[in-house]
C-alpha positions in Angstrom: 0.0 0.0 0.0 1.0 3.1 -1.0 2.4 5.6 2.4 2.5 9.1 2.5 3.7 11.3 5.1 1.8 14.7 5.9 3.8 17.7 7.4 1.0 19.4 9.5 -2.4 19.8 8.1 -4.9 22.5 6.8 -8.0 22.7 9.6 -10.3 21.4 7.2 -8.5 18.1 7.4 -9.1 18.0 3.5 -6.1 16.5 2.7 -6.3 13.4 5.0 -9.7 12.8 4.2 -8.7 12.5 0.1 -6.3 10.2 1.5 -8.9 8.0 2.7 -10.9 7.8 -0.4 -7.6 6.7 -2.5 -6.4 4.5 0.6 -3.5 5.3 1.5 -1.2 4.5 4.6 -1.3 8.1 6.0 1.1 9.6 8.8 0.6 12.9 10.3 3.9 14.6 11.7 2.7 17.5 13.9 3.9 19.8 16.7 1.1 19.4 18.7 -1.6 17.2 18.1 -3.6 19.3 20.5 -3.7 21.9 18.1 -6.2 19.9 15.9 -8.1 17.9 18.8 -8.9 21.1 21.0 -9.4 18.6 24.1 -11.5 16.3 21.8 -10.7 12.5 22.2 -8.8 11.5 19.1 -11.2 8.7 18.3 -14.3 11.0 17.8 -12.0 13.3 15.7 -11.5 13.3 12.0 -7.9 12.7 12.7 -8.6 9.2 13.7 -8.2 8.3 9.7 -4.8 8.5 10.2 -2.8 5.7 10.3 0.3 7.4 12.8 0.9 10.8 14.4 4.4 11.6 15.5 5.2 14.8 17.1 7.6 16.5 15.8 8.9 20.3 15.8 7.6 20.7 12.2 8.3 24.8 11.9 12.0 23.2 12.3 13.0 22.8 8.3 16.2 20.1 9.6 14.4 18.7 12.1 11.6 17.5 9.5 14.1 16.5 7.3 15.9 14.1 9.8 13.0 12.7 11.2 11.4 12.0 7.6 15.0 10.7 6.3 15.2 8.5 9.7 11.3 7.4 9.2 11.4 6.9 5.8 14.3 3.7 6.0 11.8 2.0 8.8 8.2 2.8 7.1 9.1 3.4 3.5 7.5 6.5 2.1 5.8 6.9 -1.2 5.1 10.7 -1.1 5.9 13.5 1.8 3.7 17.0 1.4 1.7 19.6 3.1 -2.0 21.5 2.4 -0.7 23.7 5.3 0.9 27.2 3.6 3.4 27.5 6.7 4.8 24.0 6.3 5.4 23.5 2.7 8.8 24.6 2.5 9.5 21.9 4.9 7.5 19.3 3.1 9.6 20.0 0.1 13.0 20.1 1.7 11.8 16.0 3.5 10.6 14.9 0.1 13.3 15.9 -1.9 15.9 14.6 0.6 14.1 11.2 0.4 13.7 11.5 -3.8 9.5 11.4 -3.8 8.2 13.7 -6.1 7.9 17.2 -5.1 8.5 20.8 -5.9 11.9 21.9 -5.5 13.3 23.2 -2.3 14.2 26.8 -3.8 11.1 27.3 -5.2 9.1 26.9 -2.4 11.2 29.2 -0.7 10.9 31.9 -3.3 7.7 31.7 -3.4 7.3 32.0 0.4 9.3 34.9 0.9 7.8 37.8 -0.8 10.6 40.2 -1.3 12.3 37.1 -3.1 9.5 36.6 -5.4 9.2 40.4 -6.2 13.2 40.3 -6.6 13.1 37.4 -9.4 10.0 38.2 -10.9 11.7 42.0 -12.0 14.6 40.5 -13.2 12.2 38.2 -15.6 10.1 41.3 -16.9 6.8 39.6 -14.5 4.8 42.6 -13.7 4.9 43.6 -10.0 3.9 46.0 -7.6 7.4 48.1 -6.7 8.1 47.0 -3.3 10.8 47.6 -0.8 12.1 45.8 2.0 12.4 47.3 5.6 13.7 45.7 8.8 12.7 48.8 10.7 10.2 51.0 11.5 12.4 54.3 10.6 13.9 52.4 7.1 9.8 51.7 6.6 9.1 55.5 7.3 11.9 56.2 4.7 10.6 53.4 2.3 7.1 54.8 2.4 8.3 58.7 1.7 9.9 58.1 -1.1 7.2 55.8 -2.4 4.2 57.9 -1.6 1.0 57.3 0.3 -1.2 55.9 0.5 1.0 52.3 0.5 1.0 48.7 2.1 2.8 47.2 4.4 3.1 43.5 4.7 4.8 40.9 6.6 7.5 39.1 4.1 6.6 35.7 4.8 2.8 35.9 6.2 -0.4 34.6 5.5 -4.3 34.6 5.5 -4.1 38.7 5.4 -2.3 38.8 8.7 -0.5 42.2 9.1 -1.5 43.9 5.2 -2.6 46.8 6.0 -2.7 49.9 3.7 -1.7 53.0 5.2 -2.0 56.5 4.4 0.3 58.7 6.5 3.5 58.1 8.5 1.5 58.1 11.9 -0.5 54.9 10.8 2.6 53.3 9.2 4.4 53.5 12.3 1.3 52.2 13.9 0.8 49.3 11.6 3.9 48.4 12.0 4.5 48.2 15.8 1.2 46.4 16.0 2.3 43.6 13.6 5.8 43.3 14.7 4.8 43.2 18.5 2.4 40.1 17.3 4.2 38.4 14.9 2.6 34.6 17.1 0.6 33.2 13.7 -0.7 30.3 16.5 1.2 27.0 16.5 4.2 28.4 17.6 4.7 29.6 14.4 6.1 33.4 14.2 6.7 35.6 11.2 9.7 37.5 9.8 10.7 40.9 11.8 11.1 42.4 8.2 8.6 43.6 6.1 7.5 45.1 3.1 6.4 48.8 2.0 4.8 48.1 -1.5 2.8 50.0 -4.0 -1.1 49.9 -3.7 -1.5 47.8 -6.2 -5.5 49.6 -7.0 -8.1 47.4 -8.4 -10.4 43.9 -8.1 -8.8 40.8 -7.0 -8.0 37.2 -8.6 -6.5 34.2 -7.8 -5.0 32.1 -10.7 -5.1 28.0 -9.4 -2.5 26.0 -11.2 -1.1 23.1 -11.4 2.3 22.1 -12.7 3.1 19.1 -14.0 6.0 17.1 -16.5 7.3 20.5 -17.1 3.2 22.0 -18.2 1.2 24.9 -16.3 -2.5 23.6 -16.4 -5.0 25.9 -15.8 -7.5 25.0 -13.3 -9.5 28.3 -13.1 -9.6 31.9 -12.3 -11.8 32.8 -8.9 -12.6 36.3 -8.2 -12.3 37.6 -4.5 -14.6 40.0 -2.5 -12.2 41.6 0.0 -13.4 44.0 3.2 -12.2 45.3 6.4 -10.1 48.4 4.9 -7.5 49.3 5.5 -7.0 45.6 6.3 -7.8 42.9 3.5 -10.0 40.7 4.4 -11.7 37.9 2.3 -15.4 38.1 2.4 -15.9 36.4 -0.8 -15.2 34.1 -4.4 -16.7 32.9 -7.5 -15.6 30.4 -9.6 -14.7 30.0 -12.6 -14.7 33.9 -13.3 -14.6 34.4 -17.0 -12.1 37.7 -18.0 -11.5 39.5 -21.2 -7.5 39.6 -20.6 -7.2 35.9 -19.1 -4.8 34.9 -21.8 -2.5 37.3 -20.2 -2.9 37.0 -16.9 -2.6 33.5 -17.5 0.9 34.1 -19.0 2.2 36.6 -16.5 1.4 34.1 -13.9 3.5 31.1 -16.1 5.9 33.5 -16.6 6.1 34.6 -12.7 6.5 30.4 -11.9 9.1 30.3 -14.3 11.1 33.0 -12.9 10.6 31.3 -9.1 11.7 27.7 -10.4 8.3 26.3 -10.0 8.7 22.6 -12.0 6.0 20.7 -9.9 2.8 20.6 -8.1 -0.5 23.4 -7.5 0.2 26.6 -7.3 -2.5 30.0 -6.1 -1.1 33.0 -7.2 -3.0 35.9 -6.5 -3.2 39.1 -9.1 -4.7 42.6 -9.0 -6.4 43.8 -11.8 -4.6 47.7 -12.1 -5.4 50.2 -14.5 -2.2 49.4 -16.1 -2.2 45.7 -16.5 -2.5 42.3 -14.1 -0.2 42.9 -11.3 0.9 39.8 -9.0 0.3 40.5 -5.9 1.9 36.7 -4.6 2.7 33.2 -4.9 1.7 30.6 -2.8 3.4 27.1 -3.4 -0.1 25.3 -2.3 -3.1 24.1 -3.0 -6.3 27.0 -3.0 -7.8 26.3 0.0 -10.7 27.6 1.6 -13.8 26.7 0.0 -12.2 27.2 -3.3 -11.4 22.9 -3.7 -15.0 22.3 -3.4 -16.4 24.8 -5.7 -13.5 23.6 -8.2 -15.2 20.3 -7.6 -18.6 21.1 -8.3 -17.6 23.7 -11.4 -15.6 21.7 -12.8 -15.5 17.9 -11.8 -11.9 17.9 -10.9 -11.2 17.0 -6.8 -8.3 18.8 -7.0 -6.8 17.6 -3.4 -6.9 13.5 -4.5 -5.6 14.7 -8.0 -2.8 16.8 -6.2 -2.8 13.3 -4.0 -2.0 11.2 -6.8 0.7 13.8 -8.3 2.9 13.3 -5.0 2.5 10.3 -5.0 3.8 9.2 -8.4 0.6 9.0 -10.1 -0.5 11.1 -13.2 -3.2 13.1 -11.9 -6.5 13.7 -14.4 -7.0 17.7 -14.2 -9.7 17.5 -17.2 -13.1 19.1 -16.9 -15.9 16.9 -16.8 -19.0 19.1 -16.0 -19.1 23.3 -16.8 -21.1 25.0 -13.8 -20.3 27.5 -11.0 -19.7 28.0 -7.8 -19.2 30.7 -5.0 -19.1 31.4 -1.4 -19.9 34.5 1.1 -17.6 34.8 4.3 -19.5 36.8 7.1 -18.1 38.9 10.0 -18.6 40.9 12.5 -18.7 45.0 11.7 -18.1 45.5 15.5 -15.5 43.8 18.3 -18.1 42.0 20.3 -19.8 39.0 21.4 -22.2 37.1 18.8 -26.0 36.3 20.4 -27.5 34.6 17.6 -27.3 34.0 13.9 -30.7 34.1 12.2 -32.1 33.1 8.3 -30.1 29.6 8.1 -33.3 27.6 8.2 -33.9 28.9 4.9 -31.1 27.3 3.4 -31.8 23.9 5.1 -32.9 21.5 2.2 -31.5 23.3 -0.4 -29.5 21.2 -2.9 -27.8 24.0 -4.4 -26.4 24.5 -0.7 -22.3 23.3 -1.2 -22.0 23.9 2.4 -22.8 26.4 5.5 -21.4 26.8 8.7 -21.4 29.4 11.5 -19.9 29.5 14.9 -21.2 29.1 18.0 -23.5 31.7 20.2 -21.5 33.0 22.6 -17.9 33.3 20.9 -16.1 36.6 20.5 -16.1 37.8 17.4 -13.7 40.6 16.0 -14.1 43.3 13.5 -12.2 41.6 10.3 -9.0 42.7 10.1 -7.6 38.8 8.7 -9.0 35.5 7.3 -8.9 34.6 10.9 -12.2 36.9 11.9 -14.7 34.8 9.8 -18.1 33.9 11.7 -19.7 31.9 9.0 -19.5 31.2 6.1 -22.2 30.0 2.6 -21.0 27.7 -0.2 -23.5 27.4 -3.2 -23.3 26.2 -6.7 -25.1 27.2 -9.6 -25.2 27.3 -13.9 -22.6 29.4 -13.7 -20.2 31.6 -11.3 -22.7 34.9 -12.2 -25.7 33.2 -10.7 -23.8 31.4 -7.7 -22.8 34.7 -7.1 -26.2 36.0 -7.3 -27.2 33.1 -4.9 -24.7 34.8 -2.0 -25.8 37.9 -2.5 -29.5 37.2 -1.6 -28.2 34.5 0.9 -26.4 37.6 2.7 -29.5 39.5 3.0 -31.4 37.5 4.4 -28.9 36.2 7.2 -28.9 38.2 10.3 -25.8 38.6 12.7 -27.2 39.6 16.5 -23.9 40.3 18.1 -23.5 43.0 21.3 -20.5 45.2 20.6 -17.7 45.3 23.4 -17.4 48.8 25.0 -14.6 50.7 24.4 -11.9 50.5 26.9 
């Protein structure tokens, strides 16, 4: 039977559960398995599909690659990968080292860190947003003056929105800046880069490009819109799937030509790209899987489960990325206008029993809930399908009005 070893894992548990349905011997390698179970026993939790869990300090690149190296000459490996953004320059270095096919090392690494990407792109003619580095407030400051406001400031190696903020005088720079580099704790132990970048404002709507690489091709998966919120933070609120565009044949190329210049040569790719005034810009790489609910829309758009076709790529197999149905999907994200406590969400009984519902979920009464300022600050969220991504989209939209969030605001301290 076919084993593959899984640095970390996305909270959806999407990749394990693909794993089940091609059975395969599956071992999880995590820092804390706590982190998934949340107190839960492990035999009512999805994770109990896996076959072994090892702890392991997985944010530690050598320390993955011994243990996989070690693992792999007891419990032969057929594939080693990860769904998990923060890990896959880890799961790259262990699968290289053990020869399994994967993306190479250096590529995931340029495509992680931001100012790299930006660096190689330029010399390769990919169009960019000008962005420079800083590992200071004061060389930020500079940065930002000679750029102009307004302007963005971003971690270097983040994710999920966390610390993109846009900024439009010195006063909120500086304050952007001490707020993310004072809280830099992304949860699991995991913490970001001190530096960071002060970039153009890259105007204009929002795409992702989903790719996948294989035997030296780019296949094109799709093109999904995004509905961002929560200015000046950016926050995703929204996507549609497939999203049809006048100029996808070169935004499609710019992105090729942005993979090329990184070293990309294997594996799914979701590169995001603002639509300027002057042309597609690419805003960043990331050397993953979409995730979100962006598999499952693929899914029901398209026919194509991309996670057991990214599966099968990893683990020697040729995966089948061919379109089988034409539809469309989208989802709304909701959140919270206010820092407060949420009462009660109301209107989901009118989605019950509704086969063009993908999926719906919503937290608990009770929680805190945060004005958006990252991915993190979802309450809910709506998946739905439909002809095509124009009336999915349509779908949300009235979906959204009639869903009502109760939630009592915390005062101001």
């Amino acid at each position: 039977m076919k084993h593959l070893l899984l640095v970390e894992s996305n909270e959806s548990i999407t990749g394990i559960q693909a794993c089940q349905e091609l059975g395969y011997t599956v071992t999880l390698i995590t820092q804390d398995i706590q982190h998934y179970l949340k107190g839960q026993p492990l035999a009512s939790h999805p994770l109990h599909r896996v076959d072994y869990i090892h702890e392991v300090d997985t944010f530690n690149e050598e320390a993955v690659v011994d243990f996989v190296k070690e693992y792999h000459k007891v419990h032969p490996l057929t594939g080693v990968m990860s769904f998990a953004e923060f890990y896959v320059v880890q799961a790259t270095a262990a699968a290289h080292a053990i020869g399994v096919p994967t993306m190479h090392p250096l590529a995931a690494k340029n495509a992680r860190n931001k100012y790299k990407s930006r660096e190689l792109c330029i010399q390769n003619g990919v169009p960019v947003p000008v962005s420079l580095l800083a590992g200071s407030v004061e060389e930020a400051c500079q940065h930002a003056q000679a750029m102009g406001y307004p302007c963005i400031i971003k971690p270097c190696d983040g994710a999920m929105s966390i610390g993109v903020v846009l900024v439009n005088n010195e006063r909120e720079l500086r304050q952007a800046y001490d707020s993310y580099v004072n809280n830099r704790n992304y949860g699991r132990n995991l913490y970001g880069s001190a530096d960071v970048l002060i970039e153009e404002f890259a105007a204009g709507p929002l795409v992702s490009v989903e790719m996948v690489t294989y035997q030296g091709k780019d296949v094109l998966i799709g093109i999904t819109d995004r509905r961002l919120v929560g200015f000046p933070y950016f926050v995703e609120t929204g996507a549609s799937f497939p999203v049809q565009l006048s100029n996808e044949t070169e935004i499609v190329e710019a992105v090729s030509q942005g993979l090329r210049a990184l070293g990309v040569d294997f594996g799914p790719t979701h590169t995001e790209v603002a639509l300027t005034p002057e042309g597609p810009k690419i805003i960043e790489f990331n050397p993953r899987m979409v995730g979100g609910p962006v598999p499952e829309m693929i899914k029901y758009a398209t026919g194509i489960h991309l996670p057991v076709e990214v599966l099968r790529m990893h683990m020697g197999e040729e995966p089948n990325l061919t379109a089988t149905v034409s539809r469309g999907a989208a989802s709304r994200e909701f959140c919270s206008p206010v820092d407060g406590t949420l009462l009660e969400v109301t209107g989901l009984k009118a989605l019950e029993g509704r086969p063009d519902i993908l999926k719906s979920h919503f937290i608990a009464a009770g929680r805190e809930v945060s004005y958006p300022r990252s991915n993190f600050d979802w309450i809910g969220r709506v998946t739905v399908g439909g002809d095509d991504a124009a009336q999915a989209e349509q779908k949300c939209s009235e979906i959204q009005n009639g869903i009502g969030l109760h939630i009592v605001a915390r005062p101001l301290s």
